[in-house]
C-alpha positions, 0 to 999 in steps of 0.5 A, a space after each residue: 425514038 420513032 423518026 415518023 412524023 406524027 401529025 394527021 388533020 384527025 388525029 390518028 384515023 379520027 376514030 375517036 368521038 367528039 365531045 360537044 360543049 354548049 355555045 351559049 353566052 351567059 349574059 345575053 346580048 352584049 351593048 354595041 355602044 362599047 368599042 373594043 378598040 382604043 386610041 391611047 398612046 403607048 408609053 414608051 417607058 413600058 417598052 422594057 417591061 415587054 416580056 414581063 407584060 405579056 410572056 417572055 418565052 425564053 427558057 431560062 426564066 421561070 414560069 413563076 415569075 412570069 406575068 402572062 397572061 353563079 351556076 354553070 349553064 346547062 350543057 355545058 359539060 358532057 354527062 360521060 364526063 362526069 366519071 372523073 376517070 384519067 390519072 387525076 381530077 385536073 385540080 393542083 395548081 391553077 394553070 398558068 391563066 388564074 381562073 374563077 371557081 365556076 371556070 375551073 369546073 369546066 376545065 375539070 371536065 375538059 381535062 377529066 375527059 381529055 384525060 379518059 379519051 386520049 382520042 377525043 376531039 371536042 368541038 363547039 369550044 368556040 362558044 365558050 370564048 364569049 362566056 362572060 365569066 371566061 372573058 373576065 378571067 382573061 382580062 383580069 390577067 391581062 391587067 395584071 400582066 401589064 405591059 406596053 400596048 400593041 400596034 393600036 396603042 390601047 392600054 390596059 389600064 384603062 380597062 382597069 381604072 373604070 368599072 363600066 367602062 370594063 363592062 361594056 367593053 367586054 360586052 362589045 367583044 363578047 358580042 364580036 366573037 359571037 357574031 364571028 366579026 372579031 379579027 386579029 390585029 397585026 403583031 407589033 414587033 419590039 426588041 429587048 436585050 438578050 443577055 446583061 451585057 447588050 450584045 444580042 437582042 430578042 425580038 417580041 411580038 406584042 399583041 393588042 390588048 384585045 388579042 391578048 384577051 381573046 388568046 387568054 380565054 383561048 389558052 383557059 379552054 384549051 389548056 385542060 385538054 393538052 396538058 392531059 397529053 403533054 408528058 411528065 417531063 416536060 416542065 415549062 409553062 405548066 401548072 405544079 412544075 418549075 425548073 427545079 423539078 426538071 432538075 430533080 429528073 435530072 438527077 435522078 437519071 443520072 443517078 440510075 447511071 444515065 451519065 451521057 448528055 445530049 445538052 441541046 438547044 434549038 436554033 429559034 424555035 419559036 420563029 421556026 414553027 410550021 404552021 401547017 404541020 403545028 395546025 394538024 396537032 392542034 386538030 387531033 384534039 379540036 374539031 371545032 372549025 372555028 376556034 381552028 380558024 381563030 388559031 390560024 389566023 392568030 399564027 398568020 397575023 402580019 408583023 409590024 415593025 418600026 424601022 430603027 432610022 426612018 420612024 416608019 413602021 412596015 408591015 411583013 407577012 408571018 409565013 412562020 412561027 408563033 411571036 414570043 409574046 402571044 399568050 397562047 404561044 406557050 400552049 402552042 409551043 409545048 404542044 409541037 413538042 410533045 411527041 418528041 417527050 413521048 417518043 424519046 422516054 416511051 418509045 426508045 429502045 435505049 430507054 434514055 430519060 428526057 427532060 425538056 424546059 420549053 426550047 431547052 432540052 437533055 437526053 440523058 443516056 447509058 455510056 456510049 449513046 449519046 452520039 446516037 441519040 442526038 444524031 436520032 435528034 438531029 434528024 426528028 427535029 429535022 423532018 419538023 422543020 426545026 433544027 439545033 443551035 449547033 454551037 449550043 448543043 454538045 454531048 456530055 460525059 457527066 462524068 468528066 464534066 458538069 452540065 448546067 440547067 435552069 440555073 444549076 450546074 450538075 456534076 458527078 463525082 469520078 471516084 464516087 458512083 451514084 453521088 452528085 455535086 450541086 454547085 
């Protein structure tokens, strides 16, 4: 595992060309008469329904039972693109964010070449933020999602309910996108109970609903592109992959006699991203200044917080992290990552074999190096600003003792090699 610290505004030298995609809206000109905004009272009844609504990151829940979030235009898609070169076509599963036919050709493009260029940087992405179509999806899982309003009190359901109202709705945002006047709203900040018996408390940043649609159709148009890069073990929040394929890498490491675990957990992982060093990840694979803007500007969004004696709501400023509860946080999440998926199943000399599940992590190594590896991961999180949760994290000898993910706890039988023990 390379203890070097990747990152780098071009991306590795910024050697790679760019891939220009259209900036055209479909519809035309948007109503100004719709406004984007809503005066509706939130439902504290649907405080509790918070993670549901709009993503719950922790890494124990399955991505499955989480409720996120005509012809193309010509110039769209880049004409090097249409190869279909890489390891597949992009197709599988839909991503996390249900897409329309006409959407999921442009994220066969996007990912197609994403996948052929591992260096390629697009730009003018932004564009396609305004689409329509793009827009429509976005909001279509908004709605399905559900979940308690942000700090403006707009609800989702009245989107829902009128079908002009939607329209011209979506109109006035595609309008505020194309004329670059759309800002984010601060996070709204709730708490849920971590765990059944109430002794620890989550917090959750709570877009309003027009964030959460303008984060969905960011995460629509930028997910192709990252999950050509993100490695195969690598199991949350992706399409095809659910917790109990992690569990089968598991077994099959162990089973090839990668019996030492490192069981790590990070210590608020989410809270804890750096800005600056997650925005250069994200500009080696998007040169596009703008959409670089907007993804700064939802990291930097102030937190809003209602004091639990006074009623008053207080407002803080976000100097780091991605608010579990962003639609995009996932994307992003995963994305910071990534080297570690690639440094420690490619380039260790061990050859140890990592699975991760979002914040949720084994290395699972030969006997007698586990200690190594995870003092060697200590130190990579370490020089990323990130750190483990020392009381969560322990070393395992699978061969004495079991380890659990996901739900299921592995142990491997002394007496006999190679056999395992599902319980």
């Amino acid at each position: 595992m390379s203890d070097q610290q990747a990152g780098g505004v071009c991306g590795g030298g910024g050697s790679g060309r760019d891939v220009r995609l259209s900036g055209e809206t479909c519809d035309g000109g948007a109503s100004s008469d719709a406004s984007t905004s809503g005066t509706s009272v939130a439902n504290p009844r649907k405080v509790g329904r918070a993670a549901a609504g709009v993503g719950d990151l922790h890494s124990s829940v399955d991505p499955a039972d989480i409720k996120t979030a005509g012809e193309r235009r010509e110039g769209t898609c880049p004409t090097a693109s249409q190869s279909g070169e890489g390891l597949d076509d992009g197709r599988g599963d839909e991503l996390w964010i249900k897409t329309s036919p006409k959407v999921r050709k442009l994220q066969r493009v996007l990912y197609r070449k994403a996948k052929a260029e591992p260096r390629w940087r697009f730009y003018s992405l932004y564009g396609e933020l305004y689409r329509q179509d793009i827009l429509s999806d976005a909001l279509d899982q908004v709605i399905e999602n559900g979940g308690v309003p942000g700090m403006d009190g707009f609800e989702v359901e009245t989107l829902a309910k009128d079908p002009r109202v939607r329209e011209a709705w979506l109109l006035a945002l595609a309008e505020e996108l194309r004329t670059k006047t759309y800002r984010p709203s601060p996070v709204l900040r709730v708490y849920i109970w971590k765990d059944q018996a109430r002794t620890k408390r989550r917090a959750l940043g709570i877009p309003t609903v027009k964030d959460r649609v303008v984060q969905s159709a960011a995460a629509i148009v930028l997910q192709p592109i990252w999950e050509a890069d993100f490695h195969d073990h690598s199991y949350a929040y992706r399409p095809k992959r659910r917790t109990h394929q992690a569990m089968d890498a598991v077994r099959a490491a162990l089973l090839s006699g990668k019996v030492e675990v490192v069981d790590a957990d990070l210590s608020s992982y989410f809270d804890l991203i750096p800005h600056r060093e997650l925005l250069r990840l994200v500009a080696k694979r998007v040169s596009d200044g703008s959409m670089l803007r907007l993804i700064k500007a939802w990291l930097r969004a102030p937190i809003v917080e209602e004091d639990r004696k006074t009623g008053r709501r207080k407002v803080q400023p976000n100097r780091g992290g991605t608010p579990q509860g962003g639609v995009i946080s996932p994307l992003l999440a995963n994305l910071y990552l990534n080297d570690l998926d690639h440094a420690v199943n490619e380039k260790c000399e061990q050859k140890p074999t990592m699975v991760r599940y979002a914040d949720d992590l084994l290395i699972l190594g030969k006997p007698g190096q586990g200690a190594g590896l995870q003092t060697r991961l200590q130190r990579w999180l370490e020089a990323r600003k990130l750190k483990l949760n020392e009381e969560k994290t322990r070393l395992v000898d699978t061969r004495e003792e079991g380890i659990a993910s996901g739900g299921v706890k592995i142990v491997q039988n002394r007496r006999f090699e190679n056999h395992l023990v599902i319980s």
